[in-house]
C-alpha positions in Angstrom: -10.2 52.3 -21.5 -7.2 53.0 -19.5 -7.0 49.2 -18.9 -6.7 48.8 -22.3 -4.6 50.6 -23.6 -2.2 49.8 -20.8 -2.0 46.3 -22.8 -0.2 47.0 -25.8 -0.7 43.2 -27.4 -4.3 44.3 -27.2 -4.2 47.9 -29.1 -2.3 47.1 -31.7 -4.5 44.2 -32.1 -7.7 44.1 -34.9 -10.1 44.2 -31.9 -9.0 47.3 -30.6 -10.2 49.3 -33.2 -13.9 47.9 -32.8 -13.9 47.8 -28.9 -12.3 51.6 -28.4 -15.9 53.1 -29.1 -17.4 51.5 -26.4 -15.2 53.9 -23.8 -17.5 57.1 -24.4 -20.9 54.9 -25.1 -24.2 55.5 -23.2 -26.0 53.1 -23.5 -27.8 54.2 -20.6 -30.0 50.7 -20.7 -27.7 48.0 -21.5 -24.0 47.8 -20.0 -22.6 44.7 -21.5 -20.1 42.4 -19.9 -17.4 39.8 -20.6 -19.6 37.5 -19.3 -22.6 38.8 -21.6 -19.7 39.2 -24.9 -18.5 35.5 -24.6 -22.3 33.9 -24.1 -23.6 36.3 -26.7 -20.6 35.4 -29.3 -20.8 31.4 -28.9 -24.4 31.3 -28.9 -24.8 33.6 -32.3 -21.9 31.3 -34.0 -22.8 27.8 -32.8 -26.3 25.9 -32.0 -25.0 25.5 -28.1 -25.7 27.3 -25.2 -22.8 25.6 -22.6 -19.7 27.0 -22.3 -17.7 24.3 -21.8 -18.8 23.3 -25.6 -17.2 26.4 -26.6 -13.7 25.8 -24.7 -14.0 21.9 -26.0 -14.3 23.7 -29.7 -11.7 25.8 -29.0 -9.3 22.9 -28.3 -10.6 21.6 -31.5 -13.0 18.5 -30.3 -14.8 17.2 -32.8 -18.4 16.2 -30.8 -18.9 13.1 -33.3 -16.0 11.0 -33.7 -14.7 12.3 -29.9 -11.3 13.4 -31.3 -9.2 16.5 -31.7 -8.6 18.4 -34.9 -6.9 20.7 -35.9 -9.3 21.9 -38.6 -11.6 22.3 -36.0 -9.8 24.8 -33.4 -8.9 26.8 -36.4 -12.2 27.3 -37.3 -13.7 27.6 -34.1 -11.5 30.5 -32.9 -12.5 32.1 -36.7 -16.6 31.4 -35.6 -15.6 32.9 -32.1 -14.1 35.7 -33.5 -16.7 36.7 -35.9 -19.3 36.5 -32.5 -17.2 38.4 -30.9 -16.9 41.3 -33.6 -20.6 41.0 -33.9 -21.1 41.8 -30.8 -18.9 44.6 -30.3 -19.8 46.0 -33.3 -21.3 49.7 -32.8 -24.4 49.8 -34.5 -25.7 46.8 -33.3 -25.0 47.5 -29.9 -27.0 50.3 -30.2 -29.7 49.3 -32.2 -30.2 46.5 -29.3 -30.1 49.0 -27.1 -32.7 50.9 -29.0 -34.9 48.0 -29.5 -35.2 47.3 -25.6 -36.2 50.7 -25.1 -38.9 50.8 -27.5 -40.3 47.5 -25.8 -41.1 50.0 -22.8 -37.6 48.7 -20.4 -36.6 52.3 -20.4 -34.6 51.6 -17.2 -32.2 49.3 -15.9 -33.9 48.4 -13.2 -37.0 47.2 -15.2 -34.5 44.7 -17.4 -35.0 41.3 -15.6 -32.3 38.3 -16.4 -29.0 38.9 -18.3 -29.5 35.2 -19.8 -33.0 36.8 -21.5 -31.4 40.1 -22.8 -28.4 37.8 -24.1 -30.3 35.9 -25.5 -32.8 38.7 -26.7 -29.5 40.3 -28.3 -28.1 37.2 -29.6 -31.7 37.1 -31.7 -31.0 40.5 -32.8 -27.9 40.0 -34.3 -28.6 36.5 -36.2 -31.8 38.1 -37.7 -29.2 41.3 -38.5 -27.0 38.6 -40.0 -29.9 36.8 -41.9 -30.3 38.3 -45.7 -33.7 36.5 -45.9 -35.4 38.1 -42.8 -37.0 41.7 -43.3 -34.5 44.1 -41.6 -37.5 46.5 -40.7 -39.2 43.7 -38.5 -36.0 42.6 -36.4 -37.0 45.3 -33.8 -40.6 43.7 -33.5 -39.4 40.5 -33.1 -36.7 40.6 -31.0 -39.0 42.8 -28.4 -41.7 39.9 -28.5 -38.8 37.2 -27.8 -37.2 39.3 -25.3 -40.6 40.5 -23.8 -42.4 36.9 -23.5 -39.3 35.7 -22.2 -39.2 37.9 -19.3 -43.0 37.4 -18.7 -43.0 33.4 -19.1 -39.3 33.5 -16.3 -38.1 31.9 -19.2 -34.5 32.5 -19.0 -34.8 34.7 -16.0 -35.9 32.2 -13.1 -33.0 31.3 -10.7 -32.3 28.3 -12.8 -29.1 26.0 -12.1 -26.5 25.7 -14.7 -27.7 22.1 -15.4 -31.3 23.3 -16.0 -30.7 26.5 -17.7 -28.4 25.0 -20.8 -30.7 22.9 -22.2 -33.1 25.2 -22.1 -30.8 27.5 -23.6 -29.9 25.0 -26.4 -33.3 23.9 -26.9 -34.4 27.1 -27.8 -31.8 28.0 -29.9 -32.6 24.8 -32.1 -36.1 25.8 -32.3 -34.6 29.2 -33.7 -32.6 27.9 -36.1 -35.7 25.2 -37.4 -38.1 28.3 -37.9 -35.2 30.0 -39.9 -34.8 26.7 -41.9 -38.3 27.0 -42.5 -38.5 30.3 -43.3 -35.8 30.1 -45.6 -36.9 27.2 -47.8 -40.4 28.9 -47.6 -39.0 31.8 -48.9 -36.7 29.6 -51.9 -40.2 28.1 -53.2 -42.0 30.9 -53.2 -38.9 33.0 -54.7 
C-alpha cells in the first residue's frame, strides 16, 4: 500500500479506489499477483489465452485484415479495463476465495498451478458476469472446473509457453460454445 500511494498518478486514479481494499485483505488462500490480474483480466474479456494477443489488441491490431485501428485500441484498453476492475473487485475476490475453500484446498500449499486457479477464477467471474447462469450454482461449478483441472494436470503440468496457450485458448472456446448453448437453450425454452 505504501507503494501505492507513493505514486500519486495512481491514487488519484479510478483504480485506486477499487484496489486500496486489498491492503488489509486475508485472503488467507489466495494471494493474487500482477501476473495472475493481467492473465485473469484478458482471458475474462477476450476468447485468447496469449499475452502477446493482448499487447497486439492493445496496439489496436485487427487479427483479420492484419492492420491497425484505432477503434480497436480504444476498445481494447475499455475490455482490459473492465477485466481488470473485475478482478479487483472485492466481492468477487472473496467469493473465489470462498469457493476454493469449500472445494476442500483449505491451504496454500494444497493449491497446485496458478494457470488452474486463474483459470478457475476467470470461470468464476464470467459465470458472475452471465445473467443467464444460476448465481447459486457458480460455486459448484467453478470447484468441479477448478478441481478436475488439478486432478487431470490440466493447466498445472510444467507445460511450455507454446503448449500451454492453446490449451488455454482451446478451453476457453469450449467455454464460451457451452454458454452459447446454454443461452439459446435457455431463449427457446424462455
Amino acid at each position: 500500500m505504501k507503494q501505492m500511494e507513493k505514486d500519486d498518478d495512481f491514487t488519484v486514479s479510478d483504480y485506486y479506489p477499487s484496489v486500496k481494499w486489498i491492503t488489509n485483505y486475508d485472503g488467507n488462500i489466495i494471494t493474487p499477483t500482477f501476473d495472475d490480474l493481467i492473465r485473469v483480466a484478458f482471458m475474462t474479456q477476450y476468447y485468447r489465452a496469449k499475452l502477446a494477443n493482448l499487447c497486439d489488441l492493445l496496439h489496436g491490431r485487427n487479427f483479420e485484415t492484419r492492420t491497425y485501428e484505432n477503434s480497436i485500441l480504444e476498445n481494447s484498453f475499455k475490455l482490459f479495463s473492465d477485466g481488470v476492475r473485475s478482478f479487483i473487485d472485492k466481492y468477487n475476490l472473496q467469493q473465489f476465495n470462498e469457493i476454493i475453500k469449500s472445494a476442500g484446498f483449505v491451504l496454500t500449499k494444497l493449491l497446485r498451478g496458478r494457470m488452474a486457479l486463474d483459470f478457475a477464477y476467470m470461470l468464476s467471474i464470467r459465470l458472475r458476469n452471465d445473467k443467464n447462469i444460476d448465481k447459486v450454482k457458480i460455486p459448484q461449478h467453478v470447484q468441479k472446473w477448478y478441481v478436475m483441472s488439478v486432478l487431470t494436470g490440466r493447466y498445472v503440468k510444467p507445460w511450455s509457453h507454446h503448449q500451454l496457450h492453446p490449451l488455454l485458448s482451446w478451453s476457453i472456446k469450449q467455454l464460451n460454445a457451452v454458454g452459447k448453448m446454454i443461452h439459446s437453450s435457455v431463449k427457446v425454452h424462455a
